[in-house]
Structure formats: structure tokens, C-alpha cells
Steps between C-alpha positions, in 0.01 A plus 500: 500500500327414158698310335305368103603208307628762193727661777699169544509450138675851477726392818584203376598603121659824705707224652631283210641851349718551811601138498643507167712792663672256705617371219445111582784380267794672735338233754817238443685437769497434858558764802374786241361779743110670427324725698151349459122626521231246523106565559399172561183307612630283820252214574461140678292235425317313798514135584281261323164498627476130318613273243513633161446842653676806478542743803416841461783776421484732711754862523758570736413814720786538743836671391662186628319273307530687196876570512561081553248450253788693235822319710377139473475577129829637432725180462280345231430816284856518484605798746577536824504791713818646685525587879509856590828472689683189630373173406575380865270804659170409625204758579304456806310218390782275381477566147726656242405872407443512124575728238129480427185730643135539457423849332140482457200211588134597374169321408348606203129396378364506180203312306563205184257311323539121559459255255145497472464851483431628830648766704705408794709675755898440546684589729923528450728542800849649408839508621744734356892444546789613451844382573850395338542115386819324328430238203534109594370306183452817193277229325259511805467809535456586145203273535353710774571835330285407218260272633444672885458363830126443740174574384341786349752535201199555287431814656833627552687319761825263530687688243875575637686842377861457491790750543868400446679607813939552517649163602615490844914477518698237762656776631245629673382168600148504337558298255625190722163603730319398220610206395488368844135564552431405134649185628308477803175655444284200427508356837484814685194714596506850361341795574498894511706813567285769345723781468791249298472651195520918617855500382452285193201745421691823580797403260241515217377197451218521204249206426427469110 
């Protein structure tokens, strides 16, 4: 797919329209609920090859890779991402099904002139998800909604779309689920349930 340095301009102003949508100033308190939509750029950097030397950054390819990549981030960018059902479930590999899934990965290449001039070819690897996450610090996130997450922001990537979701009520337990994994979360490994957000999604959920 062809994919020009204009086009991720367009994306990327495209993007900062829907983000004023979300309406970043509602962001004020803690436990608010958003259905999210990030297309994000999910690298890692290799070990040092010396002193005073940087290792290369290099993407994440796998689907498991790319979904931590997202989780590991959560806690600082001031979010944190619910479990599908009970906190205490595990899925076959030990770790907690998410709220969270992987709607789209691609590699796009396209050409950009370097500083001296010269044509040279990048390429981007993608990761698009989608998922439901629950506000832990608003000033954090606020942070990320305007400034993005990962690389490639320039052409399009990292910015998060936000849509205010009904708060969950104690009598249907949800809302205690939550605050036990918000509590939790940090020091435990996350990871996927793909189909968690079908009923979310069928009970209208829009993204701005």
C-alpha cells in the first residue's frame, strides 16, 4: 500500500478534528469510562551496541508484542484497561483477558526527502486497536490525547479517539471489578480476549 508523506499530513490533521470531539476538558476525574481508538506505531529499541551509542528501534510484528507494547503503557499515560469479565479469571496462558483487541496491523511505505535533500524510503508498521479503558490520572492522559503515544505521529500515528461510555453501577458488580483491577493492574500481566468489546459495540458505542 502507497502510503505519501501529504497522506499523513491529511491523517494526522483528520485526527486532531476528531480529538477535539472528545472533548478533552470532560477528562476530570478518575474511573471516567471511554471507548478508545488508537492507530499507533509500536516499536523497541535494541541494546546498546557501545558506549555513547544508541540501539536501533526497531517495530513490533507479532500481535502479542504489539498488544503489550499498548498495556505496559497504560498506567503512565494515565488509563488503564478493564478485564473482560472477572478480575480473578485467567485465559489459557495465565493472563487476564482484556477489554482491548487488535483490529487492524499493516506496513505502509512511502518516500521523504532527508535533510540533505535526498530521497529515501520509510517504512511504517501499524497497529490498530480498539478497546474500552477507565481514567486513572485525567492530567496524564490529557497529555497523551494531545501530544500522542510511539513513533510516527508525524505521519499520522499515536493519536487516541475517545468516546464517553455509561458508568458502570455497583449493582451489577462492574463497577467494584474495576476498581479492583485498576488497583491491581500494574503488577499483573495483561493480555487479550478479542471478542470483549461485541456487546459494548452492539449497544452503540460511537468513537468521535
Amino acid at each position: 500500500m502507497a502510503f505519501g508523506l501529504q497522506d499523513g499530513q491529511r491523517l494526522n490533521q483528520a485526527l486532531h478534528l476528531k480529538l477535539r470531539s472528545a472533548r478533552i476538558g470532560q477528562l476530570r476525574q478518575k474511573g471516567q469510562r471511554y471507548a478508545f481508538r488508537l492507530t499507533a506505531s509500536p516499536t523497541r529499541r535494541t541494546a546498546s551496541p557501545g558506549p555513547n551509542q544508541r540501539g536501533r528501534r526497531l517495530p513490533h510484528t507479532t500481535t502479542h508484542n504489539q498488544l503489550r507494547w499498548l498495556t505496559e503503557r497504560a498506567e503512565r499515560n494515565g488509563f488503564a484497561i478493564p478485564p473482560s469479565g472477572n478480575p480473578n479469571d485467567l485465559g489459557p496462558d495465565g493472563e487476564i483477558p482484556l477489554q482491548l483487541q487488535l483490529r487492524h496491523r499493516g506496513k505502509n511505505t512511502f518516500n521523504k526527502l532527508d535533510h540533505q535533500e535526498k530521497s529515501i524510503r520509510v517504512a511504517l508498521t501499524t497497529a490498530t486497536y480498539e478497546g474500552t479503558l477507565h481514567v486513572t490520572n485525567p492530567d496524564a492522559l490529557r497529555t497523551l490525547l494531545t501530544t500522542g503515544i510511539g513513533q510516527g505521529r508525524a505521519y499520522g500515528c499515536g493519536l487516541l479517539t475517545l468516546a464517553r461510555l455509561p458508568e458502570p453501577t455497583q449493582s451489577d458488580g462492574k463497577a467494584l471489578r474495576y476498581a479492583q483491577v485498576a488497583k491491581g493492574s500494574a503488577s499483573r500481566r495483561q493480555s487479550v480476549n478479542r471478542a470483549a468489546l461485541a456487546a459494548d459495540l452492539r449497544q452503540g458505542v460511537r468513537f468521535a
